[in-house]
C-alpha positions as CSV (number, residue, x, y, z in Angstrom):
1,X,-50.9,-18.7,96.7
2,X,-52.7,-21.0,99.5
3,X,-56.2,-19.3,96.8
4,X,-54.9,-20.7,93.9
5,X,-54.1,-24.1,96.3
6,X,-57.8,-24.4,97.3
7,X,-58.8,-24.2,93.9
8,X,-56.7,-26.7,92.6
9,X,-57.7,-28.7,95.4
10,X,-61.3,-28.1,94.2
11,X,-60.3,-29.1,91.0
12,X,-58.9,-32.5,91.9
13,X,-61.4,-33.6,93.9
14,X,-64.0,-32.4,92.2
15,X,-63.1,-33.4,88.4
16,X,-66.7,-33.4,87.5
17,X,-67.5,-30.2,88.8
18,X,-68.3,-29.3,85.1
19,X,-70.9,-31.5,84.6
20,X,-72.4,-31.5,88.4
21,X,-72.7,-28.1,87.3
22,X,-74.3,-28.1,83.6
23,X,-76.1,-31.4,84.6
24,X,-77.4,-29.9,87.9
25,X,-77.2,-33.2,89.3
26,X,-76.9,-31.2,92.8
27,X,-79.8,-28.9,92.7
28,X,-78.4,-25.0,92.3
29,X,-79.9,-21.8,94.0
30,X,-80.0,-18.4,93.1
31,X,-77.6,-16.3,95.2
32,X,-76.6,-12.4,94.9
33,X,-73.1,-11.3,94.9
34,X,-72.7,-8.3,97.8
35,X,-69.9,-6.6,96.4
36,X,-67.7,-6.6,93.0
37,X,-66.2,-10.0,93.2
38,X,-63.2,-12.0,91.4
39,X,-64.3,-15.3,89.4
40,X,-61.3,-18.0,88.6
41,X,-61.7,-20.9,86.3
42,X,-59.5,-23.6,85.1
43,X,-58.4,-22.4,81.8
44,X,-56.3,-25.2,79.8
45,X,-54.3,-26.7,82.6
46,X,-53.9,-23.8,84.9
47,X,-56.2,-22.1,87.2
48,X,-56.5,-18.3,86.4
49,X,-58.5,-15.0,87.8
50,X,-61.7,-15.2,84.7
51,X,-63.0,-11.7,85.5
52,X,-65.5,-10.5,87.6
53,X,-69.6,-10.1,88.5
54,X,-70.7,-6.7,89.9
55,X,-72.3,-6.3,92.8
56,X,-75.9,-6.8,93.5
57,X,-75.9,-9.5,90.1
58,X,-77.6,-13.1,90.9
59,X,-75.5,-16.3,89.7
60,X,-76.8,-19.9,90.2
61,X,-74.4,-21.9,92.6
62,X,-73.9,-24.9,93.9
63,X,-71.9,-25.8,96.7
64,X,-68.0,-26.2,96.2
65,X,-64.7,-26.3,98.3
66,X,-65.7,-24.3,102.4
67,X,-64.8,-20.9,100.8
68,X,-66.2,-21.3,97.4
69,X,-69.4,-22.0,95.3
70,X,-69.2,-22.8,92.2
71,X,-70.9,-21.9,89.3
72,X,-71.1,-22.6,85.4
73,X,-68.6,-21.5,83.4
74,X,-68.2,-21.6,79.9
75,X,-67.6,-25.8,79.1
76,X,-67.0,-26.1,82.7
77,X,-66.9,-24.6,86.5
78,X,-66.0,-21.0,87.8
79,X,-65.7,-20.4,91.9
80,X,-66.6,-17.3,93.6
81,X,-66.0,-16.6,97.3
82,X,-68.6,-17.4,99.6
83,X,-67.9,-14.1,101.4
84,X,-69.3,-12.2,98.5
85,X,-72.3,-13.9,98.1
86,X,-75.6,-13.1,100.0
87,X,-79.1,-15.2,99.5
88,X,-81.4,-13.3,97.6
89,X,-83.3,-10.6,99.6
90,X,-87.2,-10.7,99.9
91,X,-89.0,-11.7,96.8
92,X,-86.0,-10.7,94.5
93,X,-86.0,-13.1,91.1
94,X,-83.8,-13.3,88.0
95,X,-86.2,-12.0,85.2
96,X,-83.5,-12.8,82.0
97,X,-85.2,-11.9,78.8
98,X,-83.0,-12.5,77.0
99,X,-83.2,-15.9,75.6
100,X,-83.4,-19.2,76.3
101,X,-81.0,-20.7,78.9
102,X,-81.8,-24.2,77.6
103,X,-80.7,-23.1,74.1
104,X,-77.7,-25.0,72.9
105,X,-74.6,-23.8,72.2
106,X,-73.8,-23.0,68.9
107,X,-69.9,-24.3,68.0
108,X,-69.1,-20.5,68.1
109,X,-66.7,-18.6,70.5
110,X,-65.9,-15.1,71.1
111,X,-61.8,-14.6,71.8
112,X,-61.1,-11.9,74.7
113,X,-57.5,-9.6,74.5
114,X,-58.8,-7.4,77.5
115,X,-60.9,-7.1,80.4
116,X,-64.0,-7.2,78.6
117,X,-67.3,-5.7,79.9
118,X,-70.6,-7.7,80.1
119,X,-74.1,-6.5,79.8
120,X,-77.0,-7.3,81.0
121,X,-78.7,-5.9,77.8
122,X,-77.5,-5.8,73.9
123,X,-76.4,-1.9,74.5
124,X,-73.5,-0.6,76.5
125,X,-75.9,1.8,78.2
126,X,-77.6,-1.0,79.8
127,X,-76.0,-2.1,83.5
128,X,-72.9,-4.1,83.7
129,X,-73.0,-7.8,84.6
130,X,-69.6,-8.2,85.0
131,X,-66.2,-8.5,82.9
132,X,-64.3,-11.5,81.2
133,X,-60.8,-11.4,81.7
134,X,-57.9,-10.8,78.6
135,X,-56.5,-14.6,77.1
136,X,-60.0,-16.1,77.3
137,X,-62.4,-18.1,74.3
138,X,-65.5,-18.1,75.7
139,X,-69.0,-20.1,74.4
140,X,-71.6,-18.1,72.1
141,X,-74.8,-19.1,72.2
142,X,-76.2,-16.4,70.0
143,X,-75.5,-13.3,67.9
144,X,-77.5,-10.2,66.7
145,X,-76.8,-6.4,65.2
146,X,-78.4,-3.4,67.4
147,X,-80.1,-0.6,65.8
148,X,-76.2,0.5,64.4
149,X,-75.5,-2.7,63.1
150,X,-73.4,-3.1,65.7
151,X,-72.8,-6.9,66.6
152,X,-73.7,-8.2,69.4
153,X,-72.7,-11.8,71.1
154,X,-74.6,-13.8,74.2
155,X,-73.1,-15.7,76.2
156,X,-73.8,-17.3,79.5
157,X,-72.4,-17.9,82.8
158,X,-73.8,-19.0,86.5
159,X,-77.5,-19.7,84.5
160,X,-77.7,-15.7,83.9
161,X,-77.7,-14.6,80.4
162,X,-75.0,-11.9,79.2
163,X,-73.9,-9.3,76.3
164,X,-71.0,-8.8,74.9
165,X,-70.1,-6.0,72.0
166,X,-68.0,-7.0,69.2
167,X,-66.1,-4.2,69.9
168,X,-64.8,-5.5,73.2
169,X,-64.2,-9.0,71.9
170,X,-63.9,-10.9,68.1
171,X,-65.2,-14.0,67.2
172,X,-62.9,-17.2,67.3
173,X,-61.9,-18.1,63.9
174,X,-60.1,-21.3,65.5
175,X,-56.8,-22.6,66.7
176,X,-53.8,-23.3,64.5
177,X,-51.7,-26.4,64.1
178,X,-48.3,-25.9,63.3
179,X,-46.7,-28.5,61.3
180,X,-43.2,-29.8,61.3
181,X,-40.9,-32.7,60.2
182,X,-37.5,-32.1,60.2
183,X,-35.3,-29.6,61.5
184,X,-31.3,-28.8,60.3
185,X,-28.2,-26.4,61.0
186,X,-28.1,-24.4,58.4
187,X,-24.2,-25.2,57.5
188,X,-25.1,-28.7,57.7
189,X,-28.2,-28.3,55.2
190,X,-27.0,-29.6,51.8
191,X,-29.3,-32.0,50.9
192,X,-32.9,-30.7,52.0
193,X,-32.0,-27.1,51.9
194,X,-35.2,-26.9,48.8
195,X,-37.2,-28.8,50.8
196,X,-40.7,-27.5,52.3
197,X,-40.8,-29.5,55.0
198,X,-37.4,-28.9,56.0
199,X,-36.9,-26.0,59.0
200,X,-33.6,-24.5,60.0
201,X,-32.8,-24.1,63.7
202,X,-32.5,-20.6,63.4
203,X,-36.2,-20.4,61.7
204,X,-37.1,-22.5,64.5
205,X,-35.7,-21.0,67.1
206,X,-36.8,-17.6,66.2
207,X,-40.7,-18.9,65.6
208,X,-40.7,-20.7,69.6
209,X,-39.4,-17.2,71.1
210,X,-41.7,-15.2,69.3
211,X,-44.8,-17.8,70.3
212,X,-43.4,-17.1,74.2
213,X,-43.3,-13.2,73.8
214,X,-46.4,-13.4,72.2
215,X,-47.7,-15.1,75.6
216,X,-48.8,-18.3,73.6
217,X,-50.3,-21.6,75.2
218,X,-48.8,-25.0,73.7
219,X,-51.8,-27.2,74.1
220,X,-51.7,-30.7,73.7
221,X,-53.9,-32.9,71.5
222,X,-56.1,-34.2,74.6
223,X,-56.8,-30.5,74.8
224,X,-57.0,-29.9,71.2
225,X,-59.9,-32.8,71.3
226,X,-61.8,-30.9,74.3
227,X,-62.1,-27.6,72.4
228,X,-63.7,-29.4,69.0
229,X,-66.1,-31.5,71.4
230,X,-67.5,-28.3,73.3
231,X,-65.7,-29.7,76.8
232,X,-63.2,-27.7,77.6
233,X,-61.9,-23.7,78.3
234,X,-59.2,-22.5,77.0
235,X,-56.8,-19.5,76.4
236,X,-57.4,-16.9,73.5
237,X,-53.9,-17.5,72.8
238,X,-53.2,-20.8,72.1
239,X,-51.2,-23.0,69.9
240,X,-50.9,-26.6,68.7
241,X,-46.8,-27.9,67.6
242,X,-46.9,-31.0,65.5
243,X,-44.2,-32.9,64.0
244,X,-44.7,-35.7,61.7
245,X,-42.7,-38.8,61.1
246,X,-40.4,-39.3,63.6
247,X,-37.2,-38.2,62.8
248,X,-33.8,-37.8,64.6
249,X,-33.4,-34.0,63.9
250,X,-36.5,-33.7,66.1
251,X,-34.9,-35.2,69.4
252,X,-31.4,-33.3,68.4
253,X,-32.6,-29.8,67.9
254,X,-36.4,-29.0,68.5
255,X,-36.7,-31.2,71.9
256,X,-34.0,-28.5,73.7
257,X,-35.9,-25.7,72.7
258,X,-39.0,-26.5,73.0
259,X,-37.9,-27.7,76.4
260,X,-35.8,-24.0,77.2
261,X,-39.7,-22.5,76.7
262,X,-41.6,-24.7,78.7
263,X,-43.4,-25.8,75.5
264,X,-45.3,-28.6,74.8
265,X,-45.7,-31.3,71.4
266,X,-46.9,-33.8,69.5
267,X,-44.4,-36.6,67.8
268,X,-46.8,-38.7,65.1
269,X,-44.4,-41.2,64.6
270,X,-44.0,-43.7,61.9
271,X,-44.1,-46.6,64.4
272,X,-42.2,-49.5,61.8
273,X,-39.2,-47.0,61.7
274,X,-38.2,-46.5,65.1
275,X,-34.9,-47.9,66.1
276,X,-33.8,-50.3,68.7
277,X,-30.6,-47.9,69.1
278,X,-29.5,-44.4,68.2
279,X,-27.7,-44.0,65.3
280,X,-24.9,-42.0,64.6
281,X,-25.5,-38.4,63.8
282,X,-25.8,-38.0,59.7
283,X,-27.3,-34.7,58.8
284,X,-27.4,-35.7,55.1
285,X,-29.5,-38.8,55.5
286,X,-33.4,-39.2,56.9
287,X,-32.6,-40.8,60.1
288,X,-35.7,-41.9,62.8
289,X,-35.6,-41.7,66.6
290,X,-34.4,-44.4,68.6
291,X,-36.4,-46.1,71.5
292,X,-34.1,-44.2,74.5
293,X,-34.6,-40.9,72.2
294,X,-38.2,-41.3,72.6
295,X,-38.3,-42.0,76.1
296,X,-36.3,-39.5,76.9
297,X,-38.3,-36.6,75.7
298,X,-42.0,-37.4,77.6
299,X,-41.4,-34.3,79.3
300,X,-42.0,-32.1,76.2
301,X,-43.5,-34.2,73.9
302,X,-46.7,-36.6,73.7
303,X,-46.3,-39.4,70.9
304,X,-49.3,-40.5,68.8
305,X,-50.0,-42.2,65.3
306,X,-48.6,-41.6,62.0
307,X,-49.4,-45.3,60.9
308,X,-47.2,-48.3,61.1
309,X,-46.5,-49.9,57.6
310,X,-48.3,-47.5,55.0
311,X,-46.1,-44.0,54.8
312,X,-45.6,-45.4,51.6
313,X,-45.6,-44.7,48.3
314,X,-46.1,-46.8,45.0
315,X,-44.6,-46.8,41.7
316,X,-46.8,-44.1,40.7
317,X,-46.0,-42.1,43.9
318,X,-49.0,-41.9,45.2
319,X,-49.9,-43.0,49.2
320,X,-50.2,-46.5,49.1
321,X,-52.9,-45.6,51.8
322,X,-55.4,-44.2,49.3
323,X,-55.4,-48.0,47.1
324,X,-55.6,-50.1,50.6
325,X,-59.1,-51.9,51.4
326,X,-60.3,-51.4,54.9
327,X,-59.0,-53.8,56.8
328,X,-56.0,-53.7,55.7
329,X,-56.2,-50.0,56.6
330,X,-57.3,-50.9,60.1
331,X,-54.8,-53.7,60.8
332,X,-52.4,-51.3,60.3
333,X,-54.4,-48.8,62.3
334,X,-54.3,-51.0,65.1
335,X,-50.7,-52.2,65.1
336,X,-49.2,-48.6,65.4
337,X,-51.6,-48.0,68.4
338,X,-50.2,-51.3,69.8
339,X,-46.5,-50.3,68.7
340,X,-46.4,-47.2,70.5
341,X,-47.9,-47.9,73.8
342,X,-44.5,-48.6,74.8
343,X,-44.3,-45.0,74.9
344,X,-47.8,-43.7,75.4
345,X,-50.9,-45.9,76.7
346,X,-53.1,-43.2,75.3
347,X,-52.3,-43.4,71.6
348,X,-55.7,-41.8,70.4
349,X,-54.8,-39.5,67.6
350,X,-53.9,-40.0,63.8
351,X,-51.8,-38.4,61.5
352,X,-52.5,-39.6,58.1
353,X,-49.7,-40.6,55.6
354,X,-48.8,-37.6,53.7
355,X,-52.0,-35.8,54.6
356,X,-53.6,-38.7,52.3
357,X,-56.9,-39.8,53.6
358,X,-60.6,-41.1,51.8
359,X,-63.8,-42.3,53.4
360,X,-62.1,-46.0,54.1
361,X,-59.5,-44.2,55.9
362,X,-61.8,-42.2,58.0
363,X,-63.9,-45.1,59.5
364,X,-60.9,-47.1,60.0
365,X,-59.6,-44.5,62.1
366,X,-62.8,-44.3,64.1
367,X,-62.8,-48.2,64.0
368,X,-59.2,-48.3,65.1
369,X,-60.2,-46.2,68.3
370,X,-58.8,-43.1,67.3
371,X,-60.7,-40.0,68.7
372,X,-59.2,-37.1,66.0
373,X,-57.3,-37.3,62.8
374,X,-55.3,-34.1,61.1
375,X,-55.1,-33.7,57.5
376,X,-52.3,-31.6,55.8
377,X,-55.7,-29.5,54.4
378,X,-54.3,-25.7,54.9
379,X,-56.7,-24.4,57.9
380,X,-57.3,-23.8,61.6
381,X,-59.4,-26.0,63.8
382,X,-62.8,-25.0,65.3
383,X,-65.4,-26.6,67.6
384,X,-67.5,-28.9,65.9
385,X,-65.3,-29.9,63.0
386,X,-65.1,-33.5,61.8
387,X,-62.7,-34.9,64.0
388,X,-61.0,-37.0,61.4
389,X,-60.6,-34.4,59.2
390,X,-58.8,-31.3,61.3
391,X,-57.1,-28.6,59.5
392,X,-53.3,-27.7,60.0
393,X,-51.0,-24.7,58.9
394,X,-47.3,-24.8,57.9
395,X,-44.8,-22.3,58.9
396,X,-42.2,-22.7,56.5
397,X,-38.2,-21.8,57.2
398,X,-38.2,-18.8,54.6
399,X,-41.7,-17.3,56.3
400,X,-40.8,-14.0,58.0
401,X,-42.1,-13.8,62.1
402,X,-45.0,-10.6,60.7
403,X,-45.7,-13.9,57.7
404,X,-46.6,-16.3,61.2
405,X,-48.3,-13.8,62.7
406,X,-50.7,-13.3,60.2
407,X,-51.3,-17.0,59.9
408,X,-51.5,-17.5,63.7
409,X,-53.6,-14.9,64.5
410,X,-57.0,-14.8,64.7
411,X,-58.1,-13.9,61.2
412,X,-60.2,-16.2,59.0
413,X,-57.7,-18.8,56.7
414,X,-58.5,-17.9,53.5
């Protein structure tokens, strides 16, 4: 425990430890590991054991916390005990052939399920650099097939140069974004029992436990933003929960459970449509969260934008979005940002108006100061995707658990 202290401490104090360490605005130097030794990272919010580097291997450090260096790490910093960690004997030097460490990185990842061995050469009878740990995404800088078209991903870590067989790992095919709206009993049910976007508790309930035996990660949208820009490491099993508009259903039945798990969400609310008081439970009517209802989830959930005036629709039923010039667009933009900071000073993300979106929309939302937008475009998100246009998935109340694991998992959406 007092391990995992220091490192947080480390962390804390040394927030851009990251950059310090992929700027190398304090000089590194090689060092040589004297013994198998145990790396840790942050990963997502917690720090966690991140494998391991063999003996006799040479990483590039730079000082860190008094029993630690640190070294780089994926988007950010590992730590390795100083105890296992030696200068370099004589006129030993890192002679990596493998590539080029300036290369950039290359909006791939590679997804680890189990300790995963690293070479120092694309062929597992070369030596062993070290392991990854299970539960991590990890950075790809490049990819090749050996001599039995077997594939073969590079990756790097402490300024050494790695292999990893694509039998040992997959590549990422991205992280999903469940998306919800209302949630009812089934007995209670009558009048949205045909509709898509309506869940039953049951459904719900059911899809939450199965994401917690499954080990899954609820990340939040700050984090969601991190992994498309290339800054941040996260777990191989993670998990984005959504719900759009605001409703009163949300704060009655999916705030509990989410909250029994230890889960976290996102509310894009409809900012116009929240009420200065609760209203009286109606299961047969669209009813919107309250100001106190709000409030009084900011332990599970994080609220952000689902515009304040346009989730409308026009004669013609279409999004009255899509026939708005852009500053109308932006006004509105702005105004729901300005609405919810009552509950949220950090109102940077967007959920358009029944998925509705075009090229106005897109640089209002940039204009507005928003940093991503999600689409209702059927999808998972990856690194480097246009951040106003981010994919989402529905699981829907008749979808059987094997149905979401199959669209959770980390397959290729077709």
């Amino acid at each position: 425990m007092s391990r995992l202290i220091t490192l947080l401490l480390l962390l804390i104090t040394c927030s851009t430890s990251a950059s310090i360490v992929s700027e190398q605005r304090i000089p590194a130097h090689y060092m040589q590991t004297t013994e198998d030794a145990n790396i840790w990272a942050q990963v997502g919010d917690k720090v966690v054991t991140v494998g391991n580097i063999r003996a006799g291997q040479i990483l590039a450090v730079v000082p860190g916390a008094e029993d630690y260096y640190a070294f780089r790490f994926g988007f950010g910093s590992g730590f390795i005990d100083k105890g296992h960690l030696s200068e370099v004997k004589g006129n030993q030097r890192v002679e990596d052939s493998l590539g080029d460490l300036d290369k950039p990185l290359s909006n791939q990842n590679l997804v680890t399920w189990q300790d995963t061995p690293l070479y120092t050469a694309p062929d597992n009878r070369s030596e062993q650099f070290g392991t990854l740990a299970e539960n991590l995404r990890y950075p790809i800088i490049d990819k090749l097939k050996d001599r039995l078209n077997q594939t073969w991903f590079q990756i790097r870590i402490g300024n050494r140069l790695a292999w990893v067989s694509s039998l040992d790992a997959q590549e990422d095919s991205g992280i999903p974004v469940l998306t919800y709206h209302h949630i009812l009993r089934d007995e209670e049910n009558i009048r949205f029992r045909h509709t898509s976007t309506t869940t039953s508790v049951r459904a719900f309930t059911n899809q939450m436990n199965w994401l917690r035996d499954q080990r899954y990660t609820t990340l939040s949208m700050y984090q969601l933003e991190g992994y498309v820009r290339n800054r941040m490491n996260l777990p191989a099993r993670s998990v984005v929960i959504t719900f759009d508009d605001g409703l009163k259903s949300v704060n009655r039945y999916a705030y509990p459970i989410l909250r029994e798990y230890g889960f976290k969400a996102t509310a894009f609310i409809i900012s116009s449509r929240i009420k200065l008081k609760p209203q009286k439970w109606d299961p047969k009517s669209l009813q919107f969260m309250s100001v106190s209802e709000l409030n009084s989830m900011h332990d599970v959930f994080d609220v952000q934008s689902h515009t304040h005036f346009l989730h409308r629709v026009d004669d013609g039923m279409h999004p009255i979005l899509l026939s708005r010039n852009y500053h109308n667009i932006l006004f509105d933009f702005k105004r729901s940002r300005r609405a919810l900071a009552q509950f949220n000073p950090h109102v940077l993300y967007l959920s358009y108006p029944f998925g509705s979106y075009n090229d106005i929309a897109i640089k209002a939302a940039d204009d507005a100061g928003f940093h991503l937008a999600v689409t209702t475009v059927r999808g998972k998100v990856k690194p480097g995707d246009n951040p106003f246009l981010l994919k989402r998935l529905y699981v829907l109340r008749t979808d059987s658990l094997e149905t979401m694991a199959r669209l959770i998992s980390n397959q290729p959406q077709g």
